[in-house]
N, C-alpha and C positions, 0 to 999 in steps of 0.2 A: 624440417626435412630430415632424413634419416642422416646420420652420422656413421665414419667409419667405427669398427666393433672395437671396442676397447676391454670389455667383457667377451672372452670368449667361451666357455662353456662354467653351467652352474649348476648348484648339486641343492634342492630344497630341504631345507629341513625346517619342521613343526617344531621351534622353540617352544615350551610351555612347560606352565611345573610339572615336573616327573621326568624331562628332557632339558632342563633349564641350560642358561647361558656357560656354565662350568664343563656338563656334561659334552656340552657341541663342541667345547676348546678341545675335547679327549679325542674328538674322532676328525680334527684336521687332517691330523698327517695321514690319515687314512684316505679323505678328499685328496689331497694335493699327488697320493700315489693313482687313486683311480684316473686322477689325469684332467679335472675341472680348473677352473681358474678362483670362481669366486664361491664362496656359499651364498647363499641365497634363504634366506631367514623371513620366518612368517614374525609379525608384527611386536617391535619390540616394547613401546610403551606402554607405560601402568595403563594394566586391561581390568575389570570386573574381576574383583577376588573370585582365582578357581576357573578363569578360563578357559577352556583347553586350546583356542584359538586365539586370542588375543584380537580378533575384529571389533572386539566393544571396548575402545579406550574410552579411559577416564580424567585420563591427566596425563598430559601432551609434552608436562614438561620433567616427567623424569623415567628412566627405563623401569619397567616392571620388578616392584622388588620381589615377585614372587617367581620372579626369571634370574634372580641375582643383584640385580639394581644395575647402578650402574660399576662398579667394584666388580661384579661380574663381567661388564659387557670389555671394558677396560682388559682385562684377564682374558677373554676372546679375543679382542684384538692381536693383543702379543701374541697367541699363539696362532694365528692367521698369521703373521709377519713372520713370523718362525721359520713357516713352511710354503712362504709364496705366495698367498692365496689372499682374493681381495672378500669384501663383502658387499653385498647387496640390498636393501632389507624391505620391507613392504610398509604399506603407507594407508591410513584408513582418512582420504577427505572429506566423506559424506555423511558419516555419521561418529555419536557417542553412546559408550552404554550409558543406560539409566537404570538400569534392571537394579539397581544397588545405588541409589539416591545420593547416599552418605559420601560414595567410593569418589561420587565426582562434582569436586569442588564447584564448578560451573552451574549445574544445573542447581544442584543443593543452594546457590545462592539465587536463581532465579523461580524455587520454588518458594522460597521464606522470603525473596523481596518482591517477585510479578514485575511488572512491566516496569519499575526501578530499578532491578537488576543492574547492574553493570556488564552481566553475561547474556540480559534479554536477548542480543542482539544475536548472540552468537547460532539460537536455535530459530529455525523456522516454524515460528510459533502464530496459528490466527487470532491473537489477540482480540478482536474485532468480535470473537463467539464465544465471550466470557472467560470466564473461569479453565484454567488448563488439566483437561481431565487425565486423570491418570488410571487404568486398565485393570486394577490388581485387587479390586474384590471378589470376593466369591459369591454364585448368580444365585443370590437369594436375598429376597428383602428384608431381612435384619441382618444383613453382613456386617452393618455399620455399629451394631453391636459389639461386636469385636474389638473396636476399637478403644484403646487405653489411654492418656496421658502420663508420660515416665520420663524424667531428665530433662522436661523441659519441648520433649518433642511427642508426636503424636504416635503412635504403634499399633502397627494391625500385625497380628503374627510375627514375623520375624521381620517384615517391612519397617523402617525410619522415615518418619517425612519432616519435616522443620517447622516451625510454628514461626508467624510473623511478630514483629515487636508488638506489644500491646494487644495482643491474641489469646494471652492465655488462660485466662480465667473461665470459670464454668467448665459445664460436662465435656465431651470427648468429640462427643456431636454439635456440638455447640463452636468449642473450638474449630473444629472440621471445617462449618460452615463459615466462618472469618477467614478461609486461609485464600491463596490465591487459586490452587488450586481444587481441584474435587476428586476424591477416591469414590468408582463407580467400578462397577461389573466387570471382569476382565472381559466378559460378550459385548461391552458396546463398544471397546476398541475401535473395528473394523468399520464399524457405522459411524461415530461419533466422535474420535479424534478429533484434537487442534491441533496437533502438530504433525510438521512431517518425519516421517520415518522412514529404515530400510526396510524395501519389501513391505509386506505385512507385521513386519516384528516390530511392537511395540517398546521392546525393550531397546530399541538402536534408534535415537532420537535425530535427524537430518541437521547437518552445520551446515549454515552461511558462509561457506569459505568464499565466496566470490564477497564479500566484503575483505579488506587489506587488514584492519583492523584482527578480524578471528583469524583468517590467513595467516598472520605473522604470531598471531598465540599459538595457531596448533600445528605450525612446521618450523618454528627456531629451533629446536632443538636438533630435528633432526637435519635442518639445511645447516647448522653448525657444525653433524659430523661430516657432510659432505664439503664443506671451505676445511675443515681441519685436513680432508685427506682421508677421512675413515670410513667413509665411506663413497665407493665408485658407480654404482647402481640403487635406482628409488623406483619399485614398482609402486602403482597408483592403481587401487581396489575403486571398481564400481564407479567409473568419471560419470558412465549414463545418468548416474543417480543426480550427480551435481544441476543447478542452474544455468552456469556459463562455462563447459567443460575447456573450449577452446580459450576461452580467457583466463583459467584456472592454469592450465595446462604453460600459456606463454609467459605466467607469474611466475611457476616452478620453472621454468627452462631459465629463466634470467637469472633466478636464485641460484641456482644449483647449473651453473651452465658446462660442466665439463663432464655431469654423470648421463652414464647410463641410463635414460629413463624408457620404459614401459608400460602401460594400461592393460587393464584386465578388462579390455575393448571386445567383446565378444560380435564375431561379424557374420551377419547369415550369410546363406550361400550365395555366392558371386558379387558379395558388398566388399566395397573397396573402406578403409582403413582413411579417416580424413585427413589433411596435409597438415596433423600438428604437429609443434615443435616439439616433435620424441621419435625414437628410437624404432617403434614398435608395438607390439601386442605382445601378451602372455601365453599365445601360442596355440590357442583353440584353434583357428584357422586351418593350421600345420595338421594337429592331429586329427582333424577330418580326414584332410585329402592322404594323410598318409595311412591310417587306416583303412581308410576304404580300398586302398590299393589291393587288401589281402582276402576283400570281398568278388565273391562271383557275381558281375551284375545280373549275368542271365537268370538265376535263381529268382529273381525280385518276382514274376507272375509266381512260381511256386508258393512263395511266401507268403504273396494276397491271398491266393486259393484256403490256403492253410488255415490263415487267420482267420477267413469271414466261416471257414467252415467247424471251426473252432469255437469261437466267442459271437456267429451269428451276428458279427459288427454288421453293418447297410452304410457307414457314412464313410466319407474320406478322411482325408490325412487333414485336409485345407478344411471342410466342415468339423471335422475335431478340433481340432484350433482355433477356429473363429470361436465356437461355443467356450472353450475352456479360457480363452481370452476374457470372452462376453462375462462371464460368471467372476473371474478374479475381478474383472472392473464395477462391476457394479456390488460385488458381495465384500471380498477380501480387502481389497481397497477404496470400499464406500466412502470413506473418508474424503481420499483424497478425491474423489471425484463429486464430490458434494461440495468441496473448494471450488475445482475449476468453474462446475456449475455457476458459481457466483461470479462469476468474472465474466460473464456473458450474462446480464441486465436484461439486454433485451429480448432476450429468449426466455418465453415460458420455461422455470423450472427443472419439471421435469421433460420436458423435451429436451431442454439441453443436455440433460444429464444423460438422459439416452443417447441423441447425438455424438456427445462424446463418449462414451462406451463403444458404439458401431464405430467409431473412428479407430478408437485405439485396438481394437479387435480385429480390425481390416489394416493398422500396418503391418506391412510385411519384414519389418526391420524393427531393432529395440530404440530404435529414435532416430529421428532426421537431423541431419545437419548440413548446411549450406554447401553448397547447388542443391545437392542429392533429394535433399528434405524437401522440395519442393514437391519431386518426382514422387517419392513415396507417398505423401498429402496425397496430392490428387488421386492416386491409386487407390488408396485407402477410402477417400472420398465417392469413388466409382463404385466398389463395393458394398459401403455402406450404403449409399443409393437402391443396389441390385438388391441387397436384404431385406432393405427398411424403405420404400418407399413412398409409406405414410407419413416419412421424417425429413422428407424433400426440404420443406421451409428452416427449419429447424439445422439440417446441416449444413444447408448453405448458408446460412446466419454463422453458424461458428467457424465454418471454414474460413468466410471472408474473415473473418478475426484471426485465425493462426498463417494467413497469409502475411498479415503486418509484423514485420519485425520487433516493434516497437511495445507491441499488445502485451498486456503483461498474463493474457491467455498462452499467445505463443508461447512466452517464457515457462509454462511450468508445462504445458501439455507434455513435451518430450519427457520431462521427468516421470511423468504420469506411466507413458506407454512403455517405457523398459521396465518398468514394475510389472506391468499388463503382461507384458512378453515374459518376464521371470519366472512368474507366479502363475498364467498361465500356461506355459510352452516348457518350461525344465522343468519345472516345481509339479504339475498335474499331467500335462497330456503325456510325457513320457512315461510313463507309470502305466498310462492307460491304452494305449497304442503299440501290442506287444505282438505286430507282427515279425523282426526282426531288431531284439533290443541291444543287437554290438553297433547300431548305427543310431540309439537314442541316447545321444551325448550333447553336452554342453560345446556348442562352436557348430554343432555337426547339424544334421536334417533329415529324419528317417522319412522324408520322400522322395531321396537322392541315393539309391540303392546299390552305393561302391564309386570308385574312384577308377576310371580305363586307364594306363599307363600314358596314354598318348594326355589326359586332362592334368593328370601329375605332371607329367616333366612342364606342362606349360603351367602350372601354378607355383613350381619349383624357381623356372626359371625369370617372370614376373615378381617372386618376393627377392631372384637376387638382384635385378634390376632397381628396383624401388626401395625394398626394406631391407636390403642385405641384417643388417643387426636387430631385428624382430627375432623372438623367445619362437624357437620349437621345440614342443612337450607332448608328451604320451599321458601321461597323468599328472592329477593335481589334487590338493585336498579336500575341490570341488566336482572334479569327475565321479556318475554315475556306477563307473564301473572302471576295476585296474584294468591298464593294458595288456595283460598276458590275460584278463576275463573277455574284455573284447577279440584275442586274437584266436582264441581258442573258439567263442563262439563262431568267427566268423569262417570254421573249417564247414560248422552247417550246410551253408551256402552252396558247398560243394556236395553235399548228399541231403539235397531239401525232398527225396523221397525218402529215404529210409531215417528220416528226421519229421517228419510229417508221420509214417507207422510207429515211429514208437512216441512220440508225446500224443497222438490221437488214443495208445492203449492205454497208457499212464493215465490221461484224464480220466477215461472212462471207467477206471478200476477206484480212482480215489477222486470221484470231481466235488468239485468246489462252486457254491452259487454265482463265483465273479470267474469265469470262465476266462476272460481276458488277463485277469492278474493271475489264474493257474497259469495261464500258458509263458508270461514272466517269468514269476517263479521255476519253472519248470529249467528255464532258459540259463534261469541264473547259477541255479543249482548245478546243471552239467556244466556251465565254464568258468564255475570257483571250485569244485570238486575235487577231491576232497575239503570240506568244509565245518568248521564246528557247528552242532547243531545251534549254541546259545547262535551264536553268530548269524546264522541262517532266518534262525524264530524273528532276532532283531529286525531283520532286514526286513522280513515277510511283510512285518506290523508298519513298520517305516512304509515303505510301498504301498502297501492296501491306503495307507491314512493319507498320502500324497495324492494318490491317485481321488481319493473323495468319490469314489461311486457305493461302495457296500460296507464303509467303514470311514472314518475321519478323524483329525487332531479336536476339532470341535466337539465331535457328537460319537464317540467310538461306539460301535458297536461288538457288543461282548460276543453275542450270537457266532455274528459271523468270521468276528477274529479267534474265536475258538475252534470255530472249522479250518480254520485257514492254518493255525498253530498242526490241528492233527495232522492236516497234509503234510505240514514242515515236519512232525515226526514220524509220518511212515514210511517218509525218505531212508529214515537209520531204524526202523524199531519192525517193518514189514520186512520179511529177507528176501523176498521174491525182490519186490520192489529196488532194495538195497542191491539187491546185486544186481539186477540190472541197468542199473542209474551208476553203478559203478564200472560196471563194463561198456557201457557205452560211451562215459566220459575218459578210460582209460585209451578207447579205442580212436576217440578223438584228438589224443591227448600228444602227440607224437606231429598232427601237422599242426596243431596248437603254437607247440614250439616253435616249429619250422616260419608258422606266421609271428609269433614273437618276437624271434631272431631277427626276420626281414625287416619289419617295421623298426624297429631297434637302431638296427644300421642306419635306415634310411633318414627318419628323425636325426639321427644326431649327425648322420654325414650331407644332409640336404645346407644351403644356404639359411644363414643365421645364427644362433647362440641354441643352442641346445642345455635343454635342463632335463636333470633326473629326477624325479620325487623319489624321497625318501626311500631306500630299501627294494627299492623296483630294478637296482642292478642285478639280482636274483630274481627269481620267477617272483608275482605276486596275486593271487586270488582276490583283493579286497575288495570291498563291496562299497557302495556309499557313505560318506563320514557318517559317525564318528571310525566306523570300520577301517577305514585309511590312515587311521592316526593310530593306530595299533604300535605297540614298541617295536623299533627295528633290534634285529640282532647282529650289530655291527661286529661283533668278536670275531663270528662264522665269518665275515665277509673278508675281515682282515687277515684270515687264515687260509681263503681259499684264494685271495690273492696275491699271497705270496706264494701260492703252490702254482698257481698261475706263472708268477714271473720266477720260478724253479725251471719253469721248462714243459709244465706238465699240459697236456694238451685234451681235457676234460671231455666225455662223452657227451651228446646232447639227451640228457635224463633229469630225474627229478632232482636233482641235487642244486642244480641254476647254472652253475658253472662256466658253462658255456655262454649265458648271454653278460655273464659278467667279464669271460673274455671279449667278448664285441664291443662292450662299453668303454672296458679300460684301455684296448687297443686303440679303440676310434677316436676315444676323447685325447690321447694320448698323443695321436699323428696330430691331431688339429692343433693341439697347445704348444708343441714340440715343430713343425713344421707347416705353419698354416699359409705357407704361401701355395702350395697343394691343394688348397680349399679358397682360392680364388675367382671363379670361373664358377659356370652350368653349362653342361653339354650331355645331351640323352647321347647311351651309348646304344645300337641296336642290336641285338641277339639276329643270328641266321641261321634257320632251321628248322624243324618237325616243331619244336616244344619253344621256339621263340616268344609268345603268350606268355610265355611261363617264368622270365625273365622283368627284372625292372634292372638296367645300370643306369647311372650317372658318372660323368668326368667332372671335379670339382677345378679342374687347373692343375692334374697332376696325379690326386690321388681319385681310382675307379673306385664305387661300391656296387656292388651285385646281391642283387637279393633273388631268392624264390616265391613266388605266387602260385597260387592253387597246386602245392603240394601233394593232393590226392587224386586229382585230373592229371597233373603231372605223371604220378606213379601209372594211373591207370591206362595211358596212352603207347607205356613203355619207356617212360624217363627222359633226359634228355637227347640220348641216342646220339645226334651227329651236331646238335646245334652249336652254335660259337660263337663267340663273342670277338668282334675287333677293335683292338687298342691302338693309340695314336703314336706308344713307347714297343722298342722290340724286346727289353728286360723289364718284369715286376715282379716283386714281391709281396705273396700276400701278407699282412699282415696277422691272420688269426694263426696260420697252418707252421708261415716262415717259408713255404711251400714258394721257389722261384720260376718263373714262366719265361719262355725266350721264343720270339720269332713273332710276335705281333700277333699272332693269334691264338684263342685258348678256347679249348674244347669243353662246353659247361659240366659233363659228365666229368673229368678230369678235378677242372676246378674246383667245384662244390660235391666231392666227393665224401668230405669230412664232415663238413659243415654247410648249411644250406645259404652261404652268403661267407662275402668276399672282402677285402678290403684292400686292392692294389696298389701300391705306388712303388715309382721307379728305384729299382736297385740301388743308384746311388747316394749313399747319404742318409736314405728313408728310414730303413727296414729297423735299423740296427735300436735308431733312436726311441722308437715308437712300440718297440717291443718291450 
């Protein structure tokens, strides 16, 4: 069950080489002035030489020496302690790289021993279907030509594989074929796998950690720094992917029973968070509904209108999904559903395998779990039926089996469908579904078109009740798009006509055969704007090949990503075009902020731990990783914060300034006085432009934000409306700005700035500035 917050606000940062563990020791004190408690560090163990993420460890049992080792991490520490500040760090349970055979001792020994291993155990390997194939030839029938024998092991290009004892004589192919394993096509992957994997990536091979045995090999090290005291926080990447998450999950709490823990639990809309022993979520949840706040919902029919009149779509949101589902299940992850197949005997083949396909296509959630699971099963099941009901026999054969707790179908189908849900629903339909893309996010559901104040404070108020100490986040190194790109897009909303005339010209002056990914791109382009073009081109290609309709990672099409390239340079190299695309995102660009600002606040002053990604206390444009891991330029940051606490009281322009007043204020009152942030309580605005308000009372300290800042403007401002407070003195926090008599007039208040941060004169003001 949840625990009081011991971690109170965290600051992420992308450990990896080029930012290694030395580099993060330099910009503590810089954390500990913006006013965080802990850093919060992507994955520190030895990952795949050249990671840029460190999610493919290799070796569980020493820190990354290409982050420093541990001489580094030791060296972070002290200067954490220095300056106050705890650490937190990230945790990869489900899988390992293999991508680099050599890099990890484990596999490297269960591909030269097989099913003698002493590491067999450790990967979820089907045994049972020969030979363990591995992905990495090139799709041509003499690939296997390429292959050499040098040192004793086998060599295909820059690839190592091991030779078994007594193996090694004769030609290359010869050896080959004595080994345990088999080098095949990197195309039969998807179909033909025995083992499991993350997602579709073959290179991230699935661990047995629900064995105690691999368990205790690949978290001593770092359950060691958590008894030493080194660490107070353990986020836990991807539980969906695991076996027995909830049994995973009560190993780690017993281990490590005094940290911080949180999952990167991703929860569709209105699914509740299951009762395990943690902390919380990494925060998806949060920045839906906070997001959405800055969304006009009424716009949502403008937006259908737009889209189908644009890309000529005819299907819904719910038949896009089912089909990009359908497609990842049976194509992307043939694999793994060629397994389950087998686990149901008594079902014809391929029926089963259909069957479970329309299963995992028809959940509505990335996997069930106890009660819930049932609920979504039958749902799914009612579906499938209404699709497929030539498959009647067929799925009620397998349902009855995933009804049995015991069935060792049950046990992997969930792992199956969060794949299905990954690969199909973030990974493809997002890409492809661009009616309104500041609301296709990871946590989020672009058939849910904004967040009304009145659904916030009660989602607000619900997480302080239950999860008080659950992560709320604006960005992560996995979000689609930064939070200042979503907030800016979502000023559209508010002018979905004169946003409708001008990307209806723009098509038609430069269209593109994927009509759907124009109008993406088009999207993206005004709410990262200005944008480097390399930057821009990356992304296009990323997108078009996600989305798998006119181009792919598989089968790219030159054709059409060449057309798609020129659109991305007529953007800067047409001047009509350029200037227009500039002016209209400069003209956006003003209540952009104003939604940046709000959302800003409200995340980090809502109930929970609040975390920053990297660099996003200044304005940030970024686009989908790798784009998000871009070097931060902490110098700038360091300098406009001490110009900050000079006194200087920053304009809201391009410079950021301002919302990195908001951040350091906010984070500041919370670390500094967080008995202030005890409570939920909606505060109501009274008047003409009430709408146009969001407050909260956390137990002392108000936040105030603006919503539809252009509606606002348009209506005449806030004219008479007001705000009433439970105190007759406050201090805002950003202005220094003091208020007396219990009531405060929003034209007054957010005069400077388009958001607020109250609390009572005494004691508060002084500390927190």
């Amino acid at each position: 069950m949840p625990t009081t917050p011991r971690v109170g606000a965290t600051y992420r940062v992308q450990v990896r080489p080029g930012f290694d563990l030395d580099t993060t020791a330099g910009i503590t004190g810089y954390l500990a002035d913006l006013g965080v408690t802990h850093l919060y560090s992507a994955p520190l163990l030895t990952a795949t030489p050249g990671s840029a993420h460190g999610y493919d460890v290799v070796d569980h049992r020493a820190v990354n020496p290409e982050l420093g080792g541990e001489a580094g991490r030791q060296r972070l520490l002290r200067a954490l302690r220095e300056v106050g500040l705890g650490l937190v760090v990230d945790i990869v349970p489900n899988h390992a790289g293999v991508a680099v055979p050599s890099a990890n001792p484990a596999w490297w020994d269960v591909l030269r021993r097989g099913r003698d291993s002493a590491y067999a155990r450790w990967f979820d390997i089907d045994w049972r279907r020969g030979r363990l194939l591995l992905p990495v030839l090139a799709d041509t029938p003499d690939a296997l030509d390429d292959l050499k024998l040098s040192d004793g092991e086998l060599r295909y290009h820059e690839h190592r594989f091991p030779v078994a004892d007594g193996t090694g004589d004769g030609s290359p192919r010869e050896v080959h074929d004595r080994q345990h394993y088999q080098l095949v096509s990197w195309r039969r992957g998807d179909a033909e796998l025995t083992y499991r994997r993350f997602f579709a990536v073959s290179d991230l091979a699935g661990l047995r950690v629900e064995d105690p045995e691999v368990f205790a090999a690949t978290h001593d090290l770092v359950l060691a720094w958590a008894a030493a005291g080194q660490v107070d926080g353990i986020r836990v990447d991807h539980p969906d992917g695991l076996r027995d998450p909830a049994g995973y999950l009560a190993r780690l709490r017993a281990a490590a029973p005094d940290a911080w823990l949180i999952v990167e639990k991703i929860l569709e809309y209105g699914e509740e968070l299951p009762a395990w022993p943690v902390d919380g979520t990494t925060g998806y949840d949060a920045l839906a509904a906070v997001g959405g706040l800055f969304v006009d919902g009424d716009a949502e029919d403008d937006f259908t209108a737009l889209d189908t009149r644009l890309t000529g779509r005819a299907t819904s949101w719910a038949n896009l999904t089912h089909d990009t589902k359908l497609a990842a299940a049976t194509r992307l992850l043939s694999a793994e559903l060629t397994r389950l197949a087998a686990l149901a005997p008594d079902v014809e083949t391929a029926a089963a395998r259909a069957a479970l396909a329309e299963l995992a296509a028809g959940f509505a959630v990335y996997r069930g779990y106890p009660p819930e699971g049932a609920r979504h099963l039958a749902a799914a099941r009612a579906e499938a039926g209404r699709r497929r009901p030539d498959l009647t026999t067929a799925l009620d054969a397998v349902t009855r089996r995933l009804r049995d707790p015991d069935d060792e179908l049950t046990r992997r189908f969930p792992q199956f469908t969060g794949a299905v849900m990954a690969k199909g629903v973030e990974d493809t339909a997002f890409y492809r579904w661009s009616r309104f893309v500041a609301i296709n996010e990871v946590g989020g559901s672009p058939a849910h078109f904004g967040t009304p104040p009145a659904e916030f404070h009660r989602f607000a108020a619900a997480r302080h009740s239950r999860w008080p100490a659950s992560m709320t986040t604006l960005s992560t190194h996995d979000t689609k798009r930064a939070e200042d790109v979503r907030a800016r897009l979502a000023v559209l909303s508010e002018l979905p006509d004169r946003w409708a005339e001008q990307v209806t010209r723009w098509s038609a002056a430069h269209p593109l055969p994927d009509p759907a990914l124009a109008h993406l791109l088009w999207q993206c382009a005004v709410g990262a704007w200005p944008i480097e073009r390399e930057r821009l081109h990356a992304y296009a290609q990323k997108a078009a090949r996600e989305a798998s309709v006119s181009t792919s990672w598989a089968d790219p099409d030159p054709v059409f990503e060449q057309a798609m390239h020129d659109l991305v340079d007529a953007m800067y190299d047409d001047a009509v075009l350029h200037a227009e695309l500039t002016g209209f995102a400069a003209a956006v660009t003003p209540a952009g902020w104003s939604n940046s600002l709000g959302q800003k606040l409200v995340q980090l002053a809502m109930p929970g731990v609040p975390d920053t990604y990297q660099g996003t206390e200044l304005w940030d444009n970024s686009l989908v990783d790798p784009d998000n891991r871009r070097p931060v330029d902490f110098a700038v940051r360091r300098e406009l914060l001490a110009r900050l606490d000079g006194g200087w009281l920053p304009e809201v322009d391009a410079g950021g300034a301002a919302k990195l007043l908001v951040v350091s204020r906010t984070l500041r009152a919370r670390r500094d006085h967080p008995e202030l942030f005890t409570g939920y309580r909606p505060v109501p605005a009274h008047g003409p432009a009430a709408r146009h308000a969001v407050a909260f009372d956390r137990g002392g300290a108000v936040a105030v934000a603006t919503r539809l800042p252009l509606r606002l403007a348009a209506a005449g401002g806030w004219r008479d409306t007001t705000l009433s407070l439970s105190v007759n003195d406050v201090i805002d926090l950003f202005t220094g700005r003091v208020y007396a008599g219990g009531q405060v007039r929003l034209a007054d208040l957010l005069a400077s700035y388009p958001v607020a941060l109250l609390t009572p004169t005494t004691g508060s003001g002084e500390a927190a500035s």
